[in-house]
C-alpha positions in Angstrom: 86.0 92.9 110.9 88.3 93.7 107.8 92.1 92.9 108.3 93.6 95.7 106.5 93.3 98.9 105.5 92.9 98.7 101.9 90.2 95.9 102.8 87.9 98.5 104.8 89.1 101.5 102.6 87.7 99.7 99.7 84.4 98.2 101.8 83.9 102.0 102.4 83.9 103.3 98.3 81.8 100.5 97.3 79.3 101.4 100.3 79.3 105.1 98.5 78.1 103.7 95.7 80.8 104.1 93.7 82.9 101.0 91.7 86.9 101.3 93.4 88.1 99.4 90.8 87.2 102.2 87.9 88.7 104.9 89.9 92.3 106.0 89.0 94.8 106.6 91.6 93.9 110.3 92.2 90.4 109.8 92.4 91.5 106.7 95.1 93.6 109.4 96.9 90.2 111.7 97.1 88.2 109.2 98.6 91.1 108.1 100.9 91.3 111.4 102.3 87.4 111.1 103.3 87.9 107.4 104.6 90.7 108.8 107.1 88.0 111.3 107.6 85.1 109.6 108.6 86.8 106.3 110.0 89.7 107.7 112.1 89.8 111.6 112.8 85.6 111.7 113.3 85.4 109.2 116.0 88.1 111.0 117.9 86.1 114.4 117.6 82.6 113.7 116.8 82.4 117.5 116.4 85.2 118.2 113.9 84.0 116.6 110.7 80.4 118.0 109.2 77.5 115.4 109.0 75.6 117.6 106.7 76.8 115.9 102.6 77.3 119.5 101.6 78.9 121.2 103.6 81.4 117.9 104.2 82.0 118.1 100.0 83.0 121.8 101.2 85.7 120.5 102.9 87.2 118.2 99.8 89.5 120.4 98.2 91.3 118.1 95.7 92.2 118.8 92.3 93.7 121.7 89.9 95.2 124.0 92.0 95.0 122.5 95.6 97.7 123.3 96.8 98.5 120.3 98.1 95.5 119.8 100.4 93.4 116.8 99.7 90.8 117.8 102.4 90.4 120.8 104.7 88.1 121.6 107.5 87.7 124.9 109.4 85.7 124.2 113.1 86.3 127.3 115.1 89.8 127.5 116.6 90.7 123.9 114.3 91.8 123.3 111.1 92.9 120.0 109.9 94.5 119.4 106.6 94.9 116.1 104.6 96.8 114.7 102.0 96.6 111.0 100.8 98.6 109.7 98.1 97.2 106.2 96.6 99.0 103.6 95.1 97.4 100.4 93.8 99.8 98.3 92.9 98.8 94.7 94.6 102.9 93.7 95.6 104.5 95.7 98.0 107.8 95.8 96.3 106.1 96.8 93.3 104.4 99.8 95.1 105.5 103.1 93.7 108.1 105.1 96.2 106.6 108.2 98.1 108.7 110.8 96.9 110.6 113.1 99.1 109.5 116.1 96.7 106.1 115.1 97.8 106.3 114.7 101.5 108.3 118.3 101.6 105.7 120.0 99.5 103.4 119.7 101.8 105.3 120.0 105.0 105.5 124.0 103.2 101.9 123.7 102.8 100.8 126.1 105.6 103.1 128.8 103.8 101.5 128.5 100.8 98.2 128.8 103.2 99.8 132.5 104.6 100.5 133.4 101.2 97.3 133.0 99.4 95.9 133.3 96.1 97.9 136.3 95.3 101.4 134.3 95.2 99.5 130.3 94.6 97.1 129.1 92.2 94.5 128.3 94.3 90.9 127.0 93.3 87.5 128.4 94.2 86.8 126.3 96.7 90.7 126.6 98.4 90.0 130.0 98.6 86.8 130.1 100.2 87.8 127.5 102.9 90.8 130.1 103.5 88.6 132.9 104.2 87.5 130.9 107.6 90.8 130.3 109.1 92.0 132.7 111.7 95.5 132.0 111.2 96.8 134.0 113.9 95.0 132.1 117.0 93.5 128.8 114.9 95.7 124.9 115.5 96.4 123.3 112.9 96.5 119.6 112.4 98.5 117.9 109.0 98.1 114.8 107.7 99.7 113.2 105.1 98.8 109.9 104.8 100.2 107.4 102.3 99.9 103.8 100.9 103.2 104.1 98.9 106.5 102.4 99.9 108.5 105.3 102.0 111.3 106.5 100.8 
């Protein structure tokens, strides 16, 4: 069994077929946001995250106009919201800082949810995924996960 995080996180991308090492930090953050996914919040609701490729891609909201929501699923009365931030850097004192700015932007990030497209830029697929959450009786779940030095 892998020791650390980034050991298995890494293990996981290259078993994806995909090379880790020519990803750039964003694209690390994506596939972050699936490995917390799959590896931590699946086996502690089997239900929760799709099985079917497609409709888990569904879920992966990342890029222009996100909102600040990395991944998002809908499962009835659930909704569970991730944001990973990625930093490569191999020294820990040389790891970037999480900025505050960041951590508060998406502690707001249900507001900009209530809002909607009208007052944020959201994407296609934000928008859709918003159409299936019953905000007035749904739970929501935030996680913003991080392997920057904390502020």
């Amino acid at each position: 069994m892998k020791e650390s995080f980034r050991e298995q996180f890494r293990d996981f991308v290259q078993q994806q077929g995909i090379n880790f090492d020519e990803l750039s930090d964003t694209g690390r953050s994506k596939q972050m946001a699936r490995f917390f996914a799959i590896r931590v919040l699946e086996p502690l609701n089997p239900t929760l995250i799709p099985e079917d490729a497609e409709e888990f891609e569904a879920c992966v909201i990342d890029g222009k106009d996100d909102s600040g929501i990395d991944l998002l699923v809908v499962d009835e009365q659930s909704v569970v919201i991730v944001q990973a931030k990625y930093a490569g850097a191999k020294k820990q004192s040389r790891r970037p800082v999480e900025e505050k700015a960041d951590f508060d932007r998406f502690l707001s990030v249900l507001k900009r949810m209530v809002e909607g497209p009208k007052i944020h830029a959201m994407n296609q697929k934000l928008r859709e995924a918003l159409s299936e959450v019953d905000f007035e009786n749904a739970n929501f779940q935030l996680f913003y996960i991080t392997l920057r030095q904390v502020s």
